[in-house]
N, C-alpha and C positions, 0 to 999 in steps of 0.2 A: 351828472353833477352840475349844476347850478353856476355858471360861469360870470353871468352878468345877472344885477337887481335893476328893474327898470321900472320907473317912477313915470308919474304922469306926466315930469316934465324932463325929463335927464333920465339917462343911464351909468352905473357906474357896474367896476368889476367887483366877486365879491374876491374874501380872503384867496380862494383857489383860482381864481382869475388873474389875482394881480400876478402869481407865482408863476401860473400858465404861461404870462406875458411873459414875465422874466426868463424864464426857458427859452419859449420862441425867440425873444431878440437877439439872445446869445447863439442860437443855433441862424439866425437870419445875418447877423453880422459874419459869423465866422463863412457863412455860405460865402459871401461878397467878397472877405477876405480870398478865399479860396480860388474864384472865379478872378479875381486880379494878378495873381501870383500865376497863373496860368496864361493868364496875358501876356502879361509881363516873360514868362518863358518862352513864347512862343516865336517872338524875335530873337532871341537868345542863345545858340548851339549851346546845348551841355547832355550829358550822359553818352551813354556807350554809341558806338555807330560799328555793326560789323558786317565789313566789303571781302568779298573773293573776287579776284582778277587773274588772268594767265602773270607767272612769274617776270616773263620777258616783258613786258607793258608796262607791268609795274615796278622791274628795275630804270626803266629807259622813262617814263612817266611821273608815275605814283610816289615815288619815294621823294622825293625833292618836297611834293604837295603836300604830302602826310607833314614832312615836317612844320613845314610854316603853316599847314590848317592845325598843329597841337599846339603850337607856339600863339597864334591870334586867338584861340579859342581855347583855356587853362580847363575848363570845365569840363572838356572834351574827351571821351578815352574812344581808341578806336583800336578794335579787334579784326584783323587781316590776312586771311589766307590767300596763297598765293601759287593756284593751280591752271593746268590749261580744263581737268575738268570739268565739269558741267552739274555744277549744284542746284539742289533745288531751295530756291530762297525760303518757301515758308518752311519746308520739314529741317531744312538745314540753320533757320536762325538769323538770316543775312538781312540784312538792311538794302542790300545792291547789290549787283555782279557787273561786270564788264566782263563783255565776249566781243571777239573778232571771229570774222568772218560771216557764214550766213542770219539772214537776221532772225533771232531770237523766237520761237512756237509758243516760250513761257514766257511768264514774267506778266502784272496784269498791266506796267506802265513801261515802254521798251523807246526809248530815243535813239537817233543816230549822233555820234557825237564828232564824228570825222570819218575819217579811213588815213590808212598809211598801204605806204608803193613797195610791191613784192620783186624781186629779181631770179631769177634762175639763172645759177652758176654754176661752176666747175673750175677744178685746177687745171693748170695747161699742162703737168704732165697727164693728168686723165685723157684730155681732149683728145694729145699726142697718141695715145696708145689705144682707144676707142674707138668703134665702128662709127664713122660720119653722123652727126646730128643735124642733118638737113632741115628738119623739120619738128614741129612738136608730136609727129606721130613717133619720131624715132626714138623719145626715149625708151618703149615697153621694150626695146633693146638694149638698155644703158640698165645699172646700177643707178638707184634712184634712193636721196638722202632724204626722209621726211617727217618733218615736225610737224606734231599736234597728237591729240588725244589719243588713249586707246581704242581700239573699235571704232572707227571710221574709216569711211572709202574715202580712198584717196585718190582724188581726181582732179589732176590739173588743166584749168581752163587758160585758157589763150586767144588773142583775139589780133587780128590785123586789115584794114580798111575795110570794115565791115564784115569779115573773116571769123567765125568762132570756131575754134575747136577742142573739144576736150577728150582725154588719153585717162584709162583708167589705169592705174600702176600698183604693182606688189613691190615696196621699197624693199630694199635690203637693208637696210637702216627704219627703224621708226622709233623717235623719242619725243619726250613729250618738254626737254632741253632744246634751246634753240641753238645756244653755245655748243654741245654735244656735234650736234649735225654739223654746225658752222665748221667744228673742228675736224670732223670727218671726211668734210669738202674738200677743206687745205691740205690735206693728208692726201689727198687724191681718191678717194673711195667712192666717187660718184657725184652725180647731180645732186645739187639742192636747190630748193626754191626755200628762198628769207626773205624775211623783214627789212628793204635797206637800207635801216638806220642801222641793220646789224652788221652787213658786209659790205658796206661803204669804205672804210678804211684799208677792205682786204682790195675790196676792185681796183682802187687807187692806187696800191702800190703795189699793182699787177699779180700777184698771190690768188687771185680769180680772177675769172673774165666771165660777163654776161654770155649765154650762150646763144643768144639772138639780137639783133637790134630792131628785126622788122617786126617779133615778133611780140606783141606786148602780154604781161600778167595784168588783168582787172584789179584797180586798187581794193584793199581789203576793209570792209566798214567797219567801223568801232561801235559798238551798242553799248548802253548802260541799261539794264532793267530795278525795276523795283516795284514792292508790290501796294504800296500805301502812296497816297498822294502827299508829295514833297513840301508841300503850303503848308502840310498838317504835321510834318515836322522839320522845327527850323535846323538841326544839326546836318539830316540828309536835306533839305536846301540849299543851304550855305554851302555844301561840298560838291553838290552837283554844280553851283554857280562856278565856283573856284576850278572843278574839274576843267569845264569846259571852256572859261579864260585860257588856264593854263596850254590845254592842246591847241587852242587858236593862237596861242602866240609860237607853240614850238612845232608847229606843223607847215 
């Protein structure tokens, strides 16, 4: 079809031509449109964001943050589970995880975003009634209270002037509650090693006692993974930003 008539000294379009045109501009504007509105969103947090993180992290953390990142950002909806599990972000749908402890095999973008300081305790009537803890070899003689996942070795490292040792253990306790254990500690059922922003308040008002002072737990590192680059979406930017404010001021 015949789009342009062209003359010896000029071109114009003919009837199908000028129709042509008319099409294409409206399809070339709306293009531009489209590519602006995209801009425009990409400073902008809106649509869904879904995070899995261990429970305990995200009571003591997350939840403070969640609020004031829905309240700054209206556009915002964020869907959050909240396991010590181990998901897998693309088959599972997540936008992020947060794990503690060793660092992350998946995830194709994996940052450290801090750590937090472990303690190993016991009730003083356990202590009383228990074969001597001289040492961290002597738990695999102790009753031993341990949090984290199902199916994992449990293996507690220790370390003192330049000193490592690590004790592999069959808990008599194993929950994936950190409150659970914490509560089974107090009750006197055994050693636990916690989080001690969890049993800070028990060790304080003597309800536990450290069961070492020379002997130190390696602090435990925080990871965030994700599988898309964060620039490329501003809702997981913004939250990673804010994430990591937040622990830097409460750590």
């Amino acid at each position: 079809m015949r789009l342009l008539d062209r003359g010896a000294r000029q071109v114009r379009p003919t009837d199908a031509g000028r129709r042509l045109f008319g099409h294409a501009a409206t399809i070339l504007r709306e293009a531009r449109d489209a590519h602006a509105s995209l801009r425009a969103a990409r400073g902008r947090p809106r649509g869904r964001l879904r995070l899995t993180a261990p429970h305990l992290f995200a009571e003591q953390f997350l939840i403070p943050l969640i609020e004031e990142f829905l309240t700054t950002w209206p556009e915002v909806q964020i869907d959050a589970d909240f396991t010590v599990a181990h998901s897998d972000l693309i088959r599972d749908d997540y936008d992020l995880a947060i794990r503690l402890g060793d660092r992350p095999t998946h995830g194709r973008y994996v940052v450290m975003l801090g750590s937090v300081a472990t303690v190993c305790c016991v009730a003083p009537a356990y202590l009383a009634a228990a074969p001597p803890l001289a040492d961290p070899q002597a738990l695999s003689r102790h009753s031993v209270l341990a949090y984290g996942p199902h199916r994992v070795r449990h293996t507690w490292r220790f370390e003192r002037a330049g000193e490592t040792v690590e004790v592999d253990l069959a808990p008599r306790l194993r929950a994936d509650s950190a409150r659970l254990v914490l509560a089974a500690c107090r009750a006197g059922l055994g050693v636990a090693r916690l989080p001690e922003f969890l049993c800070a308040g028990d060790v304080g008002a003597g309800s536990l006692v450290p069961v070492w002072v020379d002997w130190q737990i390696p602090r435990t590192p925080i990871w965030v993974l994700y599988s898309s680059r964060s620039d490329k979406n501003p809702t997981l930017h913004a939250f990673l930003d804010r994430l990591k404010a937040h622990l830097l001021a409460r750590m």
